[in-house]
C-alpha positions, -999 to 999 in steps of 0.1 A, spaced: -174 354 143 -206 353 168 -195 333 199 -159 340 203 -141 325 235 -109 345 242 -104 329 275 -75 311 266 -59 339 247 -65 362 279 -48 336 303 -21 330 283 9 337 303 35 361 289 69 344 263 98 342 283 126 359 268 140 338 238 176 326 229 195 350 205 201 328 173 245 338 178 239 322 212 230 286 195 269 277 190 278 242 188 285 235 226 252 248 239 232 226 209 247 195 220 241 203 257 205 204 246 204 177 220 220 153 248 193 165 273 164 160 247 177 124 238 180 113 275 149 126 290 130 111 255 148 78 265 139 74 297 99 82 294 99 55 269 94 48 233 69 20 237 51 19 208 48 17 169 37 50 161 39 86 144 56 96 179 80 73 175 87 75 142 91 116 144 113 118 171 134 84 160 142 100 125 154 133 140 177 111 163 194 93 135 195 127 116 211 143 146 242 114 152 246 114 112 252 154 116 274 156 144 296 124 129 286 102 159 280 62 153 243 53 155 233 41 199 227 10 202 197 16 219 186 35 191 194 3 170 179 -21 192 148 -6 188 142 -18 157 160 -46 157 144 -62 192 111 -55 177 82 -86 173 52 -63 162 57 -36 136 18 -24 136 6 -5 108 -31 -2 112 -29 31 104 -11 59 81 3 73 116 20 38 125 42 43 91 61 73 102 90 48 123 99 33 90 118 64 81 147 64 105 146 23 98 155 28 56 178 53 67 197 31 96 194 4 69 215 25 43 239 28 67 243 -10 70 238 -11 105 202 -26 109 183 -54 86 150 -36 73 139 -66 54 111 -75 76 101 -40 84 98 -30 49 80 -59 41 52 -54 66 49 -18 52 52 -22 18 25 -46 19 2 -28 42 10 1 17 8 -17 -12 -34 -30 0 -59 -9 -15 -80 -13 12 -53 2 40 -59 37 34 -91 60 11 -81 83 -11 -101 117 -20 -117 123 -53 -82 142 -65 -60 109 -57 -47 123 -22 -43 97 6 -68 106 37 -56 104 70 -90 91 81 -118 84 55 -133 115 41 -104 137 57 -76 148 38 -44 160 68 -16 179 66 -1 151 86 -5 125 64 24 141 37 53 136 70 40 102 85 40 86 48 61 111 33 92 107 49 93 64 48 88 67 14 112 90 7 141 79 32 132 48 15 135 54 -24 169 74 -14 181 42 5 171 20 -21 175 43 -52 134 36 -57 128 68 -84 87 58 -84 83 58 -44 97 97 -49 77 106 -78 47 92 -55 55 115 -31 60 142 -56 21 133 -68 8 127 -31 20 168 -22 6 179 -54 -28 165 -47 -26 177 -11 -17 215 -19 -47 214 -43 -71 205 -9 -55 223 16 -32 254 8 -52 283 7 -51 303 -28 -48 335 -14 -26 336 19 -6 305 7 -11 291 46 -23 254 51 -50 242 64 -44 210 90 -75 191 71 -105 190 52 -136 167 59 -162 153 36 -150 176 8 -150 205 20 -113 223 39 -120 240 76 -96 268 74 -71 261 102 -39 272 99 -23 250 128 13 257 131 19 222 139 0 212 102 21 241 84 51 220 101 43 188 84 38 209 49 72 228 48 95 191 59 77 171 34 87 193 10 121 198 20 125 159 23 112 153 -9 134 182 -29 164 168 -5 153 132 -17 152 144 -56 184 162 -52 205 128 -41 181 106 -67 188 135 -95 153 132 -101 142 160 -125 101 160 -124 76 186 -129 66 183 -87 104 196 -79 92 232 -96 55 233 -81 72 220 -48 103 246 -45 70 274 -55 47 262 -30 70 258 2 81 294 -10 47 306 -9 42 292 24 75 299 37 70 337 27 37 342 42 51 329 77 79 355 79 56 381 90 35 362 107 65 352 133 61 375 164 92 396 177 93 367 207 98 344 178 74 319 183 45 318 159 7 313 174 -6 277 178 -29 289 146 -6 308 127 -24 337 109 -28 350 148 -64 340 146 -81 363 178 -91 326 201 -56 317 198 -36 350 192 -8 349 222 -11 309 228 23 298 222 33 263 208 68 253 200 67 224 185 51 240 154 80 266 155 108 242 161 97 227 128 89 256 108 121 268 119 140 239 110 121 240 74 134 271 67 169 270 75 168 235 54 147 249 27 174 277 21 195 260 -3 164 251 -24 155 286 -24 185 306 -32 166 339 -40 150 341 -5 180 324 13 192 348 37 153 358 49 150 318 50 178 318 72 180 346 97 137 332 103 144 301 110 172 302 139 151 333 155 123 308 153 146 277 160 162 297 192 129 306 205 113 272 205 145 260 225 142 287 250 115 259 259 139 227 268 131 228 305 160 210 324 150 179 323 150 177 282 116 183 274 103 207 251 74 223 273 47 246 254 39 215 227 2 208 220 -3 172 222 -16 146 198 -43 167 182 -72 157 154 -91 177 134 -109 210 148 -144 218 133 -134 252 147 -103 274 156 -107 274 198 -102 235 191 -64 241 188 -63 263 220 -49 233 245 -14 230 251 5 206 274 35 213 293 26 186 320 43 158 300 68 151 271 52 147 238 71 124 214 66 146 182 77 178 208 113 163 210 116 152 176 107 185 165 134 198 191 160 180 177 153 182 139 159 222 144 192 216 162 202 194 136 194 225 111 207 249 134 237 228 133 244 218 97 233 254 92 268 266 112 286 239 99 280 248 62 291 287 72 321 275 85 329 263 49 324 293 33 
């Protein structure tokens, strides 16, 4: 390409040395998982938002995991609440860890699904493309869009045994790996715009992908919903799941563009590992054949990002809240000057994996 600008490649500073996935036992992941919640506490959830809704989801996941009763801060979140805003397919993504506290019995969802639903439910709320897949913005199709929606609607139809909110969500990944996976090295794209896909393969975007799949075949598996999306879903995350593996460097934190694109070869950014990570080690049981390559990828790439919980709590190295790139230096800015919401979701959605993950081979 004629212009290159490697500066930020060649500034990069060097990976500090990562965790070793045997050291992530059970004593050092709640260490961290306590000093993620805290420090994510105290800057503040103040708004109705993706933030919001990633890192609340991965809290509720977390307590569920480790046995512990729901916070009541994390309860009275929700329930102290007089605007629920959902302006935009972003501001549905808290609604997620709301059906699943509402499951649970310990929080009334009634108002909160009803403000969704119907903002959902308006043809006017959100465009769709020409195949049927929601756009993030109109005219662009996102990676992001499958995880903000996705995992509402599927934490929903599992709280409320809803079979046509999953086979939506079944439909909605379809359509999107028809725009954005690429055919031959089976990485997504973050977006397309007017029609046509810009070739990004952010790390954060191949993030989104790989847990909206695992949600939705976690979702099918608890609704015994057998559909023709569980098959392409299960081959597509494998696809995607098998291109990353060589992809991951031997510091085990993949590039901010994945495919080690030259602007951005070197720029680290651990929120996209933390989920990809995470992804994997969930994704195993989906995947029996590839299990164990799954497995030993994801807690390299899960110990690596955590390497990056300063000692304060926040995940440092995690790009912040980033739109579309007409071209690859776009993705090149990282912050490590402040905690990003989706940064300590991320976090703790791979000790949650990292966790279950020991738990289920201590029942072997």
């Amino acid at each position: 390409m004629a212009g290159e600008d490697h500066t930020s490649s060649l500034l990069e500073a060097p990976p500090i040395a990562p965790l070793k996935p045997e050291q992530l036992n059970r004593v050092l992941l709640t260490s961290l998982a306590n000093r993620i919640i805290t420090a994510t506490w105290r800057s503040g959830l103040i708004q109705w938002s993706w933030g919001e809704g990633v890192y609340l989801l991965s809290e509720v996941r977390y307590h569920e995991t480790i046995g512990a009763e729901m916070p009541k801060q994390l309860i009275d979140w929700f329930s102290k609440r007089e605007v629920i805003t959902s302006g935009h397919i972003n501001n549905v993504a808290p609604g997620a860890a709301a059906a699943r506290l509402g499951a649970m019995g310990v929080l009334d969802t009634a108002a909160i699904d009803n403000n969704l639903q119907s903002w959902l439910s308006n043809p006017d709320s959100a465009t769709r493309a020409s195949n049927g897949a929601i756009e993030h913005w109109p005219g662009s199709v996102w990676a992001d869009t499958c995880y903000m929606l996705g995992t509402y609607y599927l934490n929903f139809a599992v709280a409320k045994s809803d079979l046509e909110k999953a086979k939506f969500m079944g439909e909605q990944l379809v359509h999107h790996f028809e725009l954005l996976q690429n055919p031959i090295t089976k990485l997504f794209a973050h977006g397309s715009h007017r029609g046509e896909t810009l070739w990004n393969y952010w790390g954060r975007g191949n993030a989104w992908m790989a847990l909206s799949s695992v949600e939705f075949l976690d979702a099918c598996e608890v609704l015994a919903l057998d559909i023709p999306e569980v098959k392409v879903v299960k081959n597509t995350l494998k696809s995607q799941l098998l291109s990353l593996i060589p992809l991951l460097p031997e510091y085990g934190i993949w590039d901010v563009l994945v495919d080690r694109q030259v602007e951005n070869k070197g720029i680290l950014e651990t929120s996209a590992s933390a989920g990809i990570g995470s992804a994997m080690v969930r994704a195993a049981r989906h995947l029996p054949d590839i299990a164990q390559d799954l497995a030993n990828t994801g807690m390299r790439a899960i110990a690596a990002a955590l390497t990056y919980v300063d000692e304060v709590g926040a995940l440092t190295r995690t790009s912040a809240g980033t739109v579309l790139q007409l071209v690859p230096f776009g993705y090149s800015v990282i912050r490590s000057d402040r905690l990003q919401l989706w940064g300590q979701g991320l976090a703790l959605n791979a000790i949650t994996a990292a966790l279950d993950s020991r738990r289920n081979l201590l029942r072997v």
